[in-house]
N, C-alpha and C positions, 0 to 999 in steps of 0.2 A: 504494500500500500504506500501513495505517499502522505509524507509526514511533514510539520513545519517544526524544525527543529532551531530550538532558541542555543547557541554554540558556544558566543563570549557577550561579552557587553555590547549592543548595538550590532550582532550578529545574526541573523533568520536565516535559514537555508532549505527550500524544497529539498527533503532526503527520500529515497526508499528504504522502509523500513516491514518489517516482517509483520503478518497479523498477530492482534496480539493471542497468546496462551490465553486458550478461555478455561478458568478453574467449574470447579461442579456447582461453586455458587455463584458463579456467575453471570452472566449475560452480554452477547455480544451488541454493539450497535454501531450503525451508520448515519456516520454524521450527516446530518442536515446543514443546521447553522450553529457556528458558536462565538460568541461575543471574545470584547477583550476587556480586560479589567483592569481597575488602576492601580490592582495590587501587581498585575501581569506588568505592567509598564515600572516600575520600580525593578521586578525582578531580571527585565530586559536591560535595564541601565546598571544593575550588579549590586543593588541595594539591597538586595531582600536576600540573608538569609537561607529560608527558608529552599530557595528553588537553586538549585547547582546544575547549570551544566555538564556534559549537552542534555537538555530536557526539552521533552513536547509537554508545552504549557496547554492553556485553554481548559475555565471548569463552567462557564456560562453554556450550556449548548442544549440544542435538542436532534431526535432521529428517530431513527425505525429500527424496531428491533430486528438482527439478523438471524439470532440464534440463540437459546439456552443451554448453561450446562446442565448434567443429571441430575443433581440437586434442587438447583434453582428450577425445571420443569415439574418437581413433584412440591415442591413446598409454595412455590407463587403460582398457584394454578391462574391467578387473575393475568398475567402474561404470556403473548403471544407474541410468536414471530408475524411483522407486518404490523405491528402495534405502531402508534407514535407515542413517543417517552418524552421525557425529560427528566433529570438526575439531580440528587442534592447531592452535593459532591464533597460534601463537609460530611466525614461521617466516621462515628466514635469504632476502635477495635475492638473495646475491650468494653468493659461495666462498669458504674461508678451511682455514684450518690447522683451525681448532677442528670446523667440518662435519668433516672427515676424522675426528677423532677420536669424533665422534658426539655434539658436544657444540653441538649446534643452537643451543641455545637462549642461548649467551655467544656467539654469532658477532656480530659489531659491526656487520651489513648488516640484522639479524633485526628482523620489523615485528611488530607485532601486532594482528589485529584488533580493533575496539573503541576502537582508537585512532590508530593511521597512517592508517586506514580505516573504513569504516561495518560496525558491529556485529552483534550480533543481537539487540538489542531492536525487534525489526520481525518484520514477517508473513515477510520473505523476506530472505535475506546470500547475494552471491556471493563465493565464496573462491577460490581455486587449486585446480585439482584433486589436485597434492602434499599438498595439507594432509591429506585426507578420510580415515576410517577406517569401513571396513562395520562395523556393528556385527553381533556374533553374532543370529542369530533367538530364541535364548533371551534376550537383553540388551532391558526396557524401554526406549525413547524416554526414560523418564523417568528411569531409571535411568543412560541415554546419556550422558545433560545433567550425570553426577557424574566423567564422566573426567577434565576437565582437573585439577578442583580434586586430584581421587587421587593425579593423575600428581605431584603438588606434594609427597603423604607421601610416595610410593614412593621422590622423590629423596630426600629427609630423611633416609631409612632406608637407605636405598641408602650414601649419605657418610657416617652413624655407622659402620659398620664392623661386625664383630664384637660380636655384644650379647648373642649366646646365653648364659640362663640367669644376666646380668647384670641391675642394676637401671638404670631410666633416668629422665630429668624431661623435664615436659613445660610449659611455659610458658603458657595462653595455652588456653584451651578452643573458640576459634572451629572454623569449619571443618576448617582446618588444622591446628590441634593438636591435633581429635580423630582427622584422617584421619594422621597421625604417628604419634599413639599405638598407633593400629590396627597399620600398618605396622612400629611395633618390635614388639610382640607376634608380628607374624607373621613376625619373624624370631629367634625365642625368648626376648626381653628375659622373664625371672623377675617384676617387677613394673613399672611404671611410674607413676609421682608424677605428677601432673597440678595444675595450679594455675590457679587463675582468681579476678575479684574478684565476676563476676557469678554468684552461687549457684546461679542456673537453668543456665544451661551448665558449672557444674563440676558438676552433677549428670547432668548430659549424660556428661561424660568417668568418671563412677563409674559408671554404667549400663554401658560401654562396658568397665571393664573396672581402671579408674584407681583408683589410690589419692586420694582429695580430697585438697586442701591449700587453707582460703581462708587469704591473704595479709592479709587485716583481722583476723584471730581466731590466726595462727598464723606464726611465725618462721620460713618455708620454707625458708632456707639450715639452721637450725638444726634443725628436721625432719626433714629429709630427713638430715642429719650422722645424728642420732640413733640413726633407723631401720636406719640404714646401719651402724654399730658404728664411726663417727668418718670411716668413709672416703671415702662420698660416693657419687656416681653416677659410671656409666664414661662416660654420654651426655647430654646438658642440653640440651634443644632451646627455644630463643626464639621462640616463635609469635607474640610484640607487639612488640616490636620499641622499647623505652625505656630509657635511660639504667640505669634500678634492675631493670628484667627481664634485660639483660644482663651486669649486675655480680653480680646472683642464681645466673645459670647458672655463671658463670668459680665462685665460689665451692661452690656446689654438687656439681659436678665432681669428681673421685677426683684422685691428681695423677695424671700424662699419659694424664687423661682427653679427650674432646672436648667443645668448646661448639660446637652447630650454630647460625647466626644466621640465620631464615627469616623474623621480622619486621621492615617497615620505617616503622611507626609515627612512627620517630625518625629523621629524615636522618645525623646524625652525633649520637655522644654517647661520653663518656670511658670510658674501659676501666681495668680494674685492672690494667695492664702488669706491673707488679714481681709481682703473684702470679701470673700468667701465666708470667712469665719464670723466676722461681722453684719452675712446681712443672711448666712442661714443659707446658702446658695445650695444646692444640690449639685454635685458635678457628678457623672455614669457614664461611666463610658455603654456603648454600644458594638457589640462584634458580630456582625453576621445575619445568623436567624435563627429561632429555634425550627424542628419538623413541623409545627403549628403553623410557624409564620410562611413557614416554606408553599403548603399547602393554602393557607390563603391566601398567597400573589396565585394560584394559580388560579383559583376563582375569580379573583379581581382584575385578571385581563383575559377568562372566557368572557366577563360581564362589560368590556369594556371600559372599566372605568380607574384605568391607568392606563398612560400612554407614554411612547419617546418618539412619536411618529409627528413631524414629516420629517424629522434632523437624523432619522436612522440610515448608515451606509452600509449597501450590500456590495462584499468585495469576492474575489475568488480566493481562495488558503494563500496560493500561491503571492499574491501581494502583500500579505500579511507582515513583513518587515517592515515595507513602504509606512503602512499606517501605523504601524507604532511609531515609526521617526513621525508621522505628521501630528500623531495626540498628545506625542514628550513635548513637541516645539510649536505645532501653533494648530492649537484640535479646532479650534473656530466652530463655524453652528452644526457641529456634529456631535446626539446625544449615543448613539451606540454605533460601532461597526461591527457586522455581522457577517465572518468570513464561511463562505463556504465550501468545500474540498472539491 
């Protein structure tokens, strides 16, 4: 098959590579479409960790299933070959306190495809058959391919709390902060402030529904105070994840408001502790999704009512380098590229 194998920093290369070994719980499948993520884009530039070359990235995606191993066809009878899927790809090895609580995706055994393992930037990924999710028949292939990143706003909004007919900020216009955005609206936030520095996607997040705010032309903390009649937002979500985006949010904030931290742009970076401590702030971080939240982005774009369309790029695997250099250096009004093998 071929593969788009990520090699050095700022390296892609169309490779052939062999199909993968399908175990007895496994499941084979064919890629359809699979997105790129901004954690994928750190590990292309040699930041993360996490991913070592040479690795085939890619854990956003959707397809059809090719094939079950013995196992996986007696224990998931609800799977078929010719199905269309989609995969959580965040998924715990082992058992822990926190599975119990349904909170999959902080279990400390949890791998991820893409990167423990081979991805989906290839013709074909074999996963676990635990992982898989049918998609509805109303639900595109293409549309398939937008659950994981969903499932990322639904937690966001999910750990704000209570926002009905509150104001909220939103940090960070990529993906994720316009799929947050989405997600506090559709749990009755009255307005939400959207910020970004790149004009093309904060015009993304005003289409969508945001108040603009760019940060080169306008004093965000003091904006948003303004709008607010002194008092602030009740919710600040960090979609970048830097030093001055996170002392943005704490500031922004109502007092015992929340700061949600979903970006991680910045490994470690100084906090405003005394205004924190002084005004009762709540700061949480946010990672991922639980299976819950996984499962209700899929519902909430069978129903429509999440979108990244019309800013969505369809590319072939094969240019899949191209577009990482374009979304490191200048992603302009593109909310997802969606590469196909």
């Amino acid at each position: 098959m071929k593969a788009l194998v990520w090699e050095a920093p700022r390296v892609m290369a169309i490779r052939e590579r062999p199909l993968p070994d399908l175990s007895a719980d496994e499941v084979l499948i064919k890629v359809a479409y699979v997105g790129i993520c901004g954690s994928e884009l750190s590990g292309y530039l040699g930041h993360n960790a996490l991913r070592v070359p040479p690795l085939i990235m890619g854990h956003e995606f959707s397809g059809v299933i090719e094939a079950l191993g013995s196992e996986a066809i007696i224990e998931y009878t609800n799977l078929k070959v010719g199905q269309k899927v989609t995969v959580n790809p965040l998924y715990p090895s082992g058992e822990s306190e926190l599975q119990r609580r349904g909170l999959d995706q902080l279990c400390s055994t949890r791998q991820l495809l893409g990167a423990h393992r081979p991805g989906a930037y290839a013709e074909y990924i074999a996963v676990p058959a635990k992982t898989i999710s049918v998609l509805p028949n109303s639900l595109s292939l293409r549309t398939g391919a937008l659950v994981e990143p969903t499932a990322c706003g639904v937690r966001i909004a999910e750990l704000s709390g209570d926002v009905a007919a509150r104001e909220c900020l939103v940090i960070g216009a990529g993906p994720i902060g316009l799929l947050a955005m989405q997600n506090l609206f559709l749990k009755g936030a009255s307005r939400v402030f959207i910020a970004d520095i790149d004009l093309e996607r904060l015009a993304m997040g005003g289409e969508l529904g945001g108040v603009m705010l760019d940060p080169r032309s306008v004093d965000v903390v003091e904006t948003v105070n303004k709008a607010t009649n002194g008092t602030g937002v009740v919710v600040a979500v960090d979609a970048v994840g830097t030093a001055v985006t996170r002392r943005q949010c704490v500031s922004a904030a109502v007092t015992t408001g929340t700061v949600i931290l979903s970006g991680l742009h910045e490994e470690s970076s100084e906090m405003p502790a005394a205004d924190i401590i002084r005004r009762e702030i709540v700061v949480r971080g946010a990672f991922a999704y639980s299976p819950q939240n996984f499962v209700e982005a899929i519902h909430l774009l069978d129903e429509g009512k999440i979108k990244l369309d019309p800013w969505i790029v369809e590319a072939p695997l094969a240019e899949g380098g191209q577009w990482f250099d374009r979304l490191i250096d200048a992603p302009g009004d593109v909310s997802k590229v969606l590469l196909s093998p």
